[in-house]
N, C-alpha and C positions, 0 to 999 in steps of 0.2 A: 184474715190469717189463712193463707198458703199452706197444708201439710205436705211436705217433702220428704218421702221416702226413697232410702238408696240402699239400692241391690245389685251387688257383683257377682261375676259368674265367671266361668270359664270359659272362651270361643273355642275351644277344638272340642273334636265330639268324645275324639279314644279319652278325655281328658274329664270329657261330662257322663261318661260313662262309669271311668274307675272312681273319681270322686262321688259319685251320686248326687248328679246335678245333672239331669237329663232334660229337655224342652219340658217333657209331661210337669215337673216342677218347674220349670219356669213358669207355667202357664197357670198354675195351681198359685203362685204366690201372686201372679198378679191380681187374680180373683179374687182373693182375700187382701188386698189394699183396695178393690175397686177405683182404680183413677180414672180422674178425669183428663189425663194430661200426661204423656211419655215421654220422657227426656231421654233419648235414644244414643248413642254413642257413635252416630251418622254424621258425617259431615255434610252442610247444608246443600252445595251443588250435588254432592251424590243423590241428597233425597230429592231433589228438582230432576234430575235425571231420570227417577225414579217413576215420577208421577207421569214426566213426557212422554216417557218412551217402556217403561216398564223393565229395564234394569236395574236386575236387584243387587247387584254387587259393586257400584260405587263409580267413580272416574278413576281408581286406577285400582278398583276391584280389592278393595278397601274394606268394604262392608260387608261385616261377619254375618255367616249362616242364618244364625238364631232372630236376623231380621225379617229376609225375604220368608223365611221357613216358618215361623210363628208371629213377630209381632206387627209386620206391615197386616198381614191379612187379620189378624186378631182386634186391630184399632181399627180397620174397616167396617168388619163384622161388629163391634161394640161401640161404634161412635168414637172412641178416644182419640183424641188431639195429639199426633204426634208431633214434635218439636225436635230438630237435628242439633245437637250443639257440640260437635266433635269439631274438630282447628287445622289444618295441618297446612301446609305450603308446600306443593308438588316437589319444589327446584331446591328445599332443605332441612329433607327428610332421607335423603342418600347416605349421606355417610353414617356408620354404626359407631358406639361410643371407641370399639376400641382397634379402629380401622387406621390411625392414626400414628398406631404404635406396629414396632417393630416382630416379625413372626415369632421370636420366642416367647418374648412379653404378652402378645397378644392371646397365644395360646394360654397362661398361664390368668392371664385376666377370666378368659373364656371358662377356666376352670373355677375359678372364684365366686363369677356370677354364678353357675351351677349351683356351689356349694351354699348360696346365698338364697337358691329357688328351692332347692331340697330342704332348707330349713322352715323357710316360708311355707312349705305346704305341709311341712308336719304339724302345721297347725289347721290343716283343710276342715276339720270337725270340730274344734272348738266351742262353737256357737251352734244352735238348732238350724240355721244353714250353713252348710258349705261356704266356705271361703267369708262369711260376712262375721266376722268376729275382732274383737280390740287386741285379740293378742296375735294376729292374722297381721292386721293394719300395724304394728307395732314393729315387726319384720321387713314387712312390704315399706317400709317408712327410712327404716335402715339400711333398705338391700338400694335403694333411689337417692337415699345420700351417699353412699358410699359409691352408686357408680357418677353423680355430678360430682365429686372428690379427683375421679377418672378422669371424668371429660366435663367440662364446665360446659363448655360452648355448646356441645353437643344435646346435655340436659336442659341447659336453659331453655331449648328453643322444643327441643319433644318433649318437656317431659313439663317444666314449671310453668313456661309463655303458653304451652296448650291448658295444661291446667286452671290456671289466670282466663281465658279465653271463655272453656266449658261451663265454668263456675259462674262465670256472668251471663254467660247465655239460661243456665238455669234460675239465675236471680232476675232477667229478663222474664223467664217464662210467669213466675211467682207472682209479677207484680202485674203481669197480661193478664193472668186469668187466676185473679185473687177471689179467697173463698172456694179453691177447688182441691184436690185430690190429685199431688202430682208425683209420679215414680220416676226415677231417674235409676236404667240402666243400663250398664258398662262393663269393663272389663274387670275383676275384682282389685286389683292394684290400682285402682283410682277410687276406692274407697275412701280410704284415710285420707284423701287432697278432701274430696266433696264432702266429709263429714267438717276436718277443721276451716272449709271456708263458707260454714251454712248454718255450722251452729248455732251463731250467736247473730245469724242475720234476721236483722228488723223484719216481720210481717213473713217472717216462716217458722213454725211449726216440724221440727224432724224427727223422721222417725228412722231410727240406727239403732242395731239393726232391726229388722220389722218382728221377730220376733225371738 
């Protein structure tokens, strides 16, 4: 049995500062899961990139901060296994959901989405971390239906086929390196994908949120 913990966060820093979710906690919550195993929100040729050549920011500079800056040197320094399992396809990740529509429309979508991210984060405290709570995920779950409602094509392919993708790479790592300690973290809005597609999976153990 595989324990599987999942922990979101914020990538921008003005963003980890006002919410208090700074690396120091980052770095603090992983100590207390102790993994054996990271399931990083890297896409795999980035982390290959990574190791050749020592850039830290991705093939199309993709790869948020909080990797090169904390957790690549921290799985060095502590032995953990880090494992990439982020998805994307360079040539259709271009267009934005609501690039499709016309400039008034679009403006008014663009205000929507906001009004959809200022609700979501007035739940940022809910739980004893930042942003990892059920009534967080419960918004963030709503605000991603409502925009594949927007754009179908456009979700399907960033938001659910990456989803579908991550989630198997995580149930890969599970079953590599069974019996171990493995934290999976990402950006908080993939939360709620990786809680309902690991809960009830065979030979994992999860832990949501860790405390």
């Amino acid at each position: 049995m595989s324990v599987v913990g999942i922990l979101g966060m914020t990538h921008d820093k003005e963003m980890q500062k006002k919410y208090n979710f700074q690396l120091s906690l980052l770095e603090e919550l992983i100590a207390e899961f102790q993994p054996d195993v990271i399931c990083g929100e890297v896409h795999p040729s980035s982390w290959e990139l990574y190791l050749s050549t020592g850039e830290p920011f991705g093939i199309l500079g993709e790869t948020q901060n909080e990797y090169p800056d904390l957790i690549f040197p921290l799985c060095k320094k502590k032995g953990i296994t880090f494992v990439p399992v982020n998805w994307f396809e360079e040539d259709v990740f271009e267009e934005g959901p609501f690039d499709r529509y016309a400039a008034k429309t679009k403006s008014k979508l663009e205000k929507e989405l906001q009004s959809w991210n200022d609700k979501k984060l007035s739940t940022w405290n809910e739980g004893n971390i930042p942003f990892n709570s059920f009534e967080y995920d419960a918004i963030t779950n709503e605000m991603y239906n409502w925009l594949h409602s927007v754009n179908p094509d456009v979700q399907n392919i960033v938001w659910n086929a990456r989803h579908n993708i991550m989630a198997t790479r995580v149930k890969k790592a599970a079953k590599k390196y069974p019996n171990n300690r493995i934290l999976c973290i990402h950006g908080a809005d993939h939360n709620y994908w990786y809680y309902q597609s690991l809960k009830d999976e065979e030979g994992i153990e999860l832990v949501y949120p860790l405390k």
